[in-house]
C-alpha positions as CSV (number, residue, x, y, z in Angstrom):
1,X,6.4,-4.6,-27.0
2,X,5.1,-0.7,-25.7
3,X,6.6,1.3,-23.5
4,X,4.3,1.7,-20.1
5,X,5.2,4.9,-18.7
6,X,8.8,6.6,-18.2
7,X,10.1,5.8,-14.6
8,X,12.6,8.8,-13.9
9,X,15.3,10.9,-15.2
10,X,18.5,10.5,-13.4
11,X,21.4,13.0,-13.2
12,X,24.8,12.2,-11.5
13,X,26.1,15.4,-9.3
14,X,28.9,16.4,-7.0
15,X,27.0,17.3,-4.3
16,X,24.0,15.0,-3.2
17,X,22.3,17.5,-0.8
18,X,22.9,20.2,-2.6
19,X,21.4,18.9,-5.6
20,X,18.2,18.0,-3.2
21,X,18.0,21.3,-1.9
22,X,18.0,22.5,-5.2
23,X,15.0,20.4,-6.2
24,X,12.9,20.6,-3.8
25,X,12.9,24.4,-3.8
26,X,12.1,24.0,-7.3
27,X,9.0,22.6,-5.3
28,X,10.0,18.9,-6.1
29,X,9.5,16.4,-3.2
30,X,12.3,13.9,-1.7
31,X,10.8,10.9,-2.0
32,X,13.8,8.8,-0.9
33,X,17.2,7.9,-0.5
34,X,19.7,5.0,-1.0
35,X,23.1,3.4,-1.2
36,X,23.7,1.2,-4.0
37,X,27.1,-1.5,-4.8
38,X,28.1,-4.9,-5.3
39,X,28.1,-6.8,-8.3
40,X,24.9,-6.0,-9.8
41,X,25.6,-2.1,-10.0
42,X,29.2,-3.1,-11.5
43,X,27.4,-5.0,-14.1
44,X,24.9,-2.6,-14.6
45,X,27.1,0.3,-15.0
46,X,30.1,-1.8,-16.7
47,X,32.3,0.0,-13.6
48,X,33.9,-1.8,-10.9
49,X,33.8,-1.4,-7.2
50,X,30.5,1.1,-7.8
51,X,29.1,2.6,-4.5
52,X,26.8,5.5,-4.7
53,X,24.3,6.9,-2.6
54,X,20.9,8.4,-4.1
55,X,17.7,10.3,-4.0
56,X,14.8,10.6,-6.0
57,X,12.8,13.6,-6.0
58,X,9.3,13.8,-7.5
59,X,6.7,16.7,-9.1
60,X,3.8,17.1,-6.8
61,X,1.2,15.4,-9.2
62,X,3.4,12.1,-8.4
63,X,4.5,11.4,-12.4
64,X,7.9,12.7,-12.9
65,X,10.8,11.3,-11.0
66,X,14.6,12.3,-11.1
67,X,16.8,10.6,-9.9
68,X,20.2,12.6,-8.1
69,X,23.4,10.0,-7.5
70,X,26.4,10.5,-6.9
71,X,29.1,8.3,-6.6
72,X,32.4,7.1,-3.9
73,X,33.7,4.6,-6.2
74,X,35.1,4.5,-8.4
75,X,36.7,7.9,-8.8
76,X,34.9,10.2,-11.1
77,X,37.2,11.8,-14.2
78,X,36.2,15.2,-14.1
79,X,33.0,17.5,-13.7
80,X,30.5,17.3,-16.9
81,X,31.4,19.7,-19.7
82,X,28.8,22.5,-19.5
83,X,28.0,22.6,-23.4
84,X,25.5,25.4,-25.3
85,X,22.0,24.3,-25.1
86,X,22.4,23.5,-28.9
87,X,24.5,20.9,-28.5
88,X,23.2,17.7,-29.4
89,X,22.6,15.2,-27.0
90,X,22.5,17.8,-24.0
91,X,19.8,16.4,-22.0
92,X,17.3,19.1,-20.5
93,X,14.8,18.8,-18.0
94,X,11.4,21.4,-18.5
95,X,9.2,21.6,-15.8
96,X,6.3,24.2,-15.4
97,X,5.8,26.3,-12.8
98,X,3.5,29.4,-11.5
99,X,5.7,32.4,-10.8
100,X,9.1,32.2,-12.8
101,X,10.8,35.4,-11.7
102,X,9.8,34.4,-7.5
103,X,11.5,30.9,-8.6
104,X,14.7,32.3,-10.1
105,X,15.1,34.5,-6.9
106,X,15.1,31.6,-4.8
107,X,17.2,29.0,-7.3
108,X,19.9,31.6,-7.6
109,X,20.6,31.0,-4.3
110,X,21.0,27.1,-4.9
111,X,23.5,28.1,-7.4
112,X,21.4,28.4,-10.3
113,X,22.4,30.6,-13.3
114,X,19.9,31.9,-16.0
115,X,21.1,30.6,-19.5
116,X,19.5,33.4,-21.6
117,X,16.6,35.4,-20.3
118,X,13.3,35.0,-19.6
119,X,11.5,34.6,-23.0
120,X,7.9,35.7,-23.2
121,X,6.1,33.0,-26.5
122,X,3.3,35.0,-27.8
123,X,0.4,34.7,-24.9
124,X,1.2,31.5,-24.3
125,X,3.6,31.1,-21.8
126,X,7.3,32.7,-20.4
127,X,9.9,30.4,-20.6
128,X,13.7,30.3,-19.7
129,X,16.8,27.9,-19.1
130,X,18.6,27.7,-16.2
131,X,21.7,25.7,-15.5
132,X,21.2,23.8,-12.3
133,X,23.2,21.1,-10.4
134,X,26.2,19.6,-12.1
135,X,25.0,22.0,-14.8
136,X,22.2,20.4,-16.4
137,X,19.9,22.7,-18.0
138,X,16.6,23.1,-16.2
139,X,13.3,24.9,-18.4
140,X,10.9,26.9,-16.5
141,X,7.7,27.1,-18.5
142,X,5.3,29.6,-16.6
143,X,1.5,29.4,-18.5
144,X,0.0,32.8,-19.2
């Protein structure tokens, strides 16, 4: 048995269009959205009475997909704890871009907080975390 590609990342969020917004100014693409329920999703989930609506967003170059849920049953407990980046298990998502400090300007208006600063690695590349919707931590790689 392989593994034939890695469909999508998914992250479950408060606020569904904010959480869009948010993405596609990171210059991702909506590429749709849904309601899912019924049994299946209960099974699935191993909740009952699930309805959720959803969106995927996708890079440009078409292979990396998040998906962005959120859910009106059943009730949630409480927001995600917002943990150090050195926690293990924290999931973080690392995308590259052209013009870090342009993006951060336009992110920090979609909520967006900077987690350290921007880093500079040798020639290679400036990097930095960012703490994006629900408070997932978002890399920004910009290639020198």
């Amino acid at each position: 048995m392989t593994i034939h590609r890695m469909d999508h990342a998914g992250i479950v969020v408060e606020d569904l269009a904010a959480a869009v917004a948010f993405f596609v100014e990171l210059g991702m693409e909506l590429e749709g959205e849904t309601t899912v329920g019924g049994r299946w999703a209960d099974d699935l989930l191993g909740l009952d009475g699930v309805r959720a609506d959803l969106a995927f967003v996708r890079t440009p170059d078409g292979h990396g997909r998040v998906e962005l849920s959120t859910f009106r049953s059943p009730a949630t407990t409480g927001p995600a704890q917002q943990a150090p980046v050195n926690t293990p298990g924290i999931p973080r998502l690392t995308f590259v871009v052209d013009d870090i400090d342009g993006l951060l300007v336009r992110l920090r208006a979609h909520g967006a907080e900077l987690v350290g600063t921007v880093a500079r690695y040798e020639d290679i590349c400036r990097y930095a975390y960012i703490r994006g919707p629900a408070g997932v931590i978002i890399g920004l790689v910009e290639e020198l």
